[in-house]
C-alpha positions as CSV (number, residue, x, y, z in Angstrom):
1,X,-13.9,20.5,-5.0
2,X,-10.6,20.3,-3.6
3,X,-9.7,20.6,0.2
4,X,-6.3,21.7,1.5
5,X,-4.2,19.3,2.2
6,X,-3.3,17.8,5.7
7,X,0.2,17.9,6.7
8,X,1.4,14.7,8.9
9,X,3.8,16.0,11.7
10,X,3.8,14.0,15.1
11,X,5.5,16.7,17.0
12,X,2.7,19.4,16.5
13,X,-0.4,16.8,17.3
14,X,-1.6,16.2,13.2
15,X,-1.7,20.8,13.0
16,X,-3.7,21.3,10.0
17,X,-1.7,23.4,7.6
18,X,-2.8,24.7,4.3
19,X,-0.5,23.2,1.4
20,X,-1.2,23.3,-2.1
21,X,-2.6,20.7,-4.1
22,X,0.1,18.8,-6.0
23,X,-0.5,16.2,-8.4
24,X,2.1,13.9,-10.0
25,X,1.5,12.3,-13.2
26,X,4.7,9.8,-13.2
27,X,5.0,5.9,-14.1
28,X,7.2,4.7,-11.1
29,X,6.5,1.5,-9.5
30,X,4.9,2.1,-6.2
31,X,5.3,-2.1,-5.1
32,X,7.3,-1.0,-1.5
33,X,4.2,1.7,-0.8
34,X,1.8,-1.1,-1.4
35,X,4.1,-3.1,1.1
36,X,4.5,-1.1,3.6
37,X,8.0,-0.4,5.2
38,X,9.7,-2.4,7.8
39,X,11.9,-0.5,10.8
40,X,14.8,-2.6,11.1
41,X,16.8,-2.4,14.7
42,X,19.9,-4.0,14.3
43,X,22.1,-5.8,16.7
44,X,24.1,-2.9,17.4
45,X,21.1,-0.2,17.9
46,X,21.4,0.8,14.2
47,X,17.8,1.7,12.5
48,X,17.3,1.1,8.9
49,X,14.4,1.1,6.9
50,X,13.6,-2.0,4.4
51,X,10.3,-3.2,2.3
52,X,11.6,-6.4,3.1
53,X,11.4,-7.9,6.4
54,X,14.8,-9.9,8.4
55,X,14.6,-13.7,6.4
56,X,14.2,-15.2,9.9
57,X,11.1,-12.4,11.3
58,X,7.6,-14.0,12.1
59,X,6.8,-9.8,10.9
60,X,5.7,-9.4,7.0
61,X,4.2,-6.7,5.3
62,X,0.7,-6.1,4.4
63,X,0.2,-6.0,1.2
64,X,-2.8,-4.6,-1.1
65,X,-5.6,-7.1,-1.7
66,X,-5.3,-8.6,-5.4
67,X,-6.8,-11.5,-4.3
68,X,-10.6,-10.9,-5.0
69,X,-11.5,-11.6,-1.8
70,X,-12.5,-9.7,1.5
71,X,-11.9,-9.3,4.7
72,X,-15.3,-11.1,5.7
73,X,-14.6,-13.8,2.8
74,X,-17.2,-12.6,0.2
75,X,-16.0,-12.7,-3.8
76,X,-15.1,-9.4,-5.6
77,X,-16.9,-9.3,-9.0
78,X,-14.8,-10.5,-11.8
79,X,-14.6,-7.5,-13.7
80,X,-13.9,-5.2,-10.8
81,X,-11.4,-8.3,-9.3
82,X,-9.3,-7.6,-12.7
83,X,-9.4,-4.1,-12.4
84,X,-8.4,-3.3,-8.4
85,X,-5.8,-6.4,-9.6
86,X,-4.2,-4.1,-12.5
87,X,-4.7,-0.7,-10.7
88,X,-4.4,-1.2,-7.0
89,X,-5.4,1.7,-4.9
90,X,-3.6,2.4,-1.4
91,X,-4.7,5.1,0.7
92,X,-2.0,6.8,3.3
93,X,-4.2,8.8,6.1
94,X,-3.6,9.9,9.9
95,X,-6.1,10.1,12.7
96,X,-6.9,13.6,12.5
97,X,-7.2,14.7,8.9
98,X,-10.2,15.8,7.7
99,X,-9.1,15.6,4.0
100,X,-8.8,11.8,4.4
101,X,-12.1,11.6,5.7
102,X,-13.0,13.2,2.9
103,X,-11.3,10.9,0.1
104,X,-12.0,7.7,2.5
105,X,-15.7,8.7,1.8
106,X,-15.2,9.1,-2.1
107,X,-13.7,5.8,-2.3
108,X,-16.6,4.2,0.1
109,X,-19.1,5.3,-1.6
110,X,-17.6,4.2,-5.5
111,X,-17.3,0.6,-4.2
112,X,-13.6,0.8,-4.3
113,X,-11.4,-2.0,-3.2
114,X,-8.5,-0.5,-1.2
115,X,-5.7,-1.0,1.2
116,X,-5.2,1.9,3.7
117,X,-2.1,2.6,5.3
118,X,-2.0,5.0,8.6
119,X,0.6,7.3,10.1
120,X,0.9,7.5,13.7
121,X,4.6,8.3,14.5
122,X,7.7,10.0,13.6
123,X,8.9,6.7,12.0
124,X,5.7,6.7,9.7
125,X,5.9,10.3,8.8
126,X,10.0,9.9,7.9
127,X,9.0,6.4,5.6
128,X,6.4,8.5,3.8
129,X,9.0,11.4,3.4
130,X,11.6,8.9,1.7
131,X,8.7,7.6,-0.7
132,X,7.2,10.7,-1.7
133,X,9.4,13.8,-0.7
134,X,7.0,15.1,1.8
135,X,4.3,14.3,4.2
136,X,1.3,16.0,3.5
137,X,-2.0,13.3,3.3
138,X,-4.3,12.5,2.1
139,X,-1.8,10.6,-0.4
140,X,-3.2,8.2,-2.9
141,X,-2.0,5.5,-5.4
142,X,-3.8,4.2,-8.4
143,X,-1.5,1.3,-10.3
144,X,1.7,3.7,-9.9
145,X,0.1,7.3,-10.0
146,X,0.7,9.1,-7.0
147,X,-2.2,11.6,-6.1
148,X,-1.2,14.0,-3.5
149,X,-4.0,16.1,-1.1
150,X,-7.5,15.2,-1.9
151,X,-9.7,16.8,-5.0
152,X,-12.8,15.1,-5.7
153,X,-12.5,15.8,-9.4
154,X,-9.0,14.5,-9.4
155,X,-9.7,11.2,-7.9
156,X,-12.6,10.8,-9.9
157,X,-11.0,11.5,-12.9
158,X,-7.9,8.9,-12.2
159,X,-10.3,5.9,-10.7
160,X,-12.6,6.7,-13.8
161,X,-9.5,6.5,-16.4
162,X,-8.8,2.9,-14.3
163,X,-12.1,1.7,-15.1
164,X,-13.4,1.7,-11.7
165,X,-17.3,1.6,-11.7
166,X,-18.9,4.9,-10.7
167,X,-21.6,3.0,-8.3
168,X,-20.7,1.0,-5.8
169,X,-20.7,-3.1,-7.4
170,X,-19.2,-4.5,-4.1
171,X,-21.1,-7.6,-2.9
172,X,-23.3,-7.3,0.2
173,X,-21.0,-9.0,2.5
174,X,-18.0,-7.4,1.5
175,X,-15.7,-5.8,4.3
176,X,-12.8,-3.9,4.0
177,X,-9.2,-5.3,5.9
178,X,-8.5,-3.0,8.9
179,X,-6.3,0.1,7.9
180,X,-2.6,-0.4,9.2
181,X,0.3,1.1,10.4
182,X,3.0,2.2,7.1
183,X,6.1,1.2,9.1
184,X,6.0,-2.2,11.1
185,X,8.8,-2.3,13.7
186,X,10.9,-5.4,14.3
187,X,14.5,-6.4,15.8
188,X,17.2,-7.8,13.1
189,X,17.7,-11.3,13.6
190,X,21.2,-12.5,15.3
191,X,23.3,-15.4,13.4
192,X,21.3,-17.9,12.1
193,X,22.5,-21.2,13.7
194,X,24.8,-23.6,11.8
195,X,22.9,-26.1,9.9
196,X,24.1,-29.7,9.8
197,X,25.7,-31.3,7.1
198,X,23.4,-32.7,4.7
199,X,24.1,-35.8,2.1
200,X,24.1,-34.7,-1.5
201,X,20.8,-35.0,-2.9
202,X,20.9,-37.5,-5.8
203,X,20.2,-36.1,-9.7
204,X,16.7,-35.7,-10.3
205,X,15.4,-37.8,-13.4
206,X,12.4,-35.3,-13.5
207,X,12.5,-33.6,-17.0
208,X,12.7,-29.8,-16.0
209,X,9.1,-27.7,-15.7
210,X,9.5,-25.1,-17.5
211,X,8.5,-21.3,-16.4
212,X,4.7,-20.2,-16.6
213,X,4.5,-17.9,-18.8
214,X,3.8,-14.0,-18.2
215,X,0.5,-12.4,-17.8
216,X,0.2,-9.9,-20.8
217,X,0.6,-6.3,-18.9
218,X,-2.5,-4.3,-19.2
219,X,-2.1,-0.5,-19.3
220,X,0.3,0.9,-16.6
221,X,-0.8,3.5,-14.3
């Protein structure tokens, strides 16, 4: 069933407006969505928008959970560890749309490991506009498909083609990492102090390590 998708605007309150369904079947890398997106204040009042934070900010971005673990500490299956690792799903929603309610459930109720991501201002609304070309939510990403608006057979048929299970397999004491904000706000950093001279460290007689290699890529969303 699809529902009409919610358009984010913070100047009309989160007013519901029917938009059609869009979906787009693309392979772009979706890594500074997973990230989040950092609202960088400069020195001289200039805004700028990063997915990398100022090198000397205590601020970093939240990224997706790949880790296997939960919020509450309890171990994701192995089999569904590897898959929310390959195919990690991010879910972009705002405090007043129904339609995210509605794919928040979906993914609830399949046992899906994902990171959600919530717009609240102007600043959130105008990152999600420079990552997607518009604002209308629910948005979802599997690996690097973009799902726009919410369709219950469109979801299903993208989390099924990722090889998430159809029933829940989460462990009992799984819980989910709060949802938060998409852009997190934080001053530049002035000139980093002058660091004092430092001897020349002497050669190494450590043979050199040599890389790890690659994981083999799976199939890319």
């Amino acid at each position: 069933m699809n529902t009409p998708a919610f358009t984010f605007s913070p100047a009309s309150t989160f007013g519901l407006r029917n938009v059609a369904l869009g979906l787009v079947v693309g392979l772009v890398s979706l890594s500074g969505l997973a990230q989040g997106v950092y609202r960088i204040v400069g020195p001289d009042g200039r805004v700028s928008f990063s997915d990398q934070p100022q090198p000397s900010a205590n601020a970093r971005p939240v990224t997706g959970n790949t880790s296997g673990a939960s919020a509450s500490g309890a171990q994701l299956p192995f089999e569904l560890r590897q898959i929310s690792s390959r195919y990690p799903v991010t879910l972009y929603t705002s405090a007043e749309c129904a339609p995210c309610n509605s794919g928040r459930n979906l993914l609830n109720a399949r046992g899906v490991p994902y990171t959600e991501k919530t717009l609240s201002t102007a600043e959130d609304a105008e990152a999600l506009k420079r990552l997607t070309g518009q604002a209308s939510l629910p948005f979802l990403t599997i690996g690097s498909q973009q799902i726009k608006g919410y369709s219950d057979g469109e979801w299903t048929q993208f989390l099924d083609a990722a090889g998430y299970p159809k029933q829940s397999a989460l462990p009992p004491g799984y819980r989910r990492a709060a949802a938060t904000p998409l852009v997190a706000v934080q001053a530049a950093a002035g000139p980093a102090p002058s660091a004092p001279a430092q001897q020349p460290a002497a050669a190494s007689t450590e043979p050199p390590v040599a890389p790890a290699a690659s994981n083999p890529a799976g199939i890319r969303f």
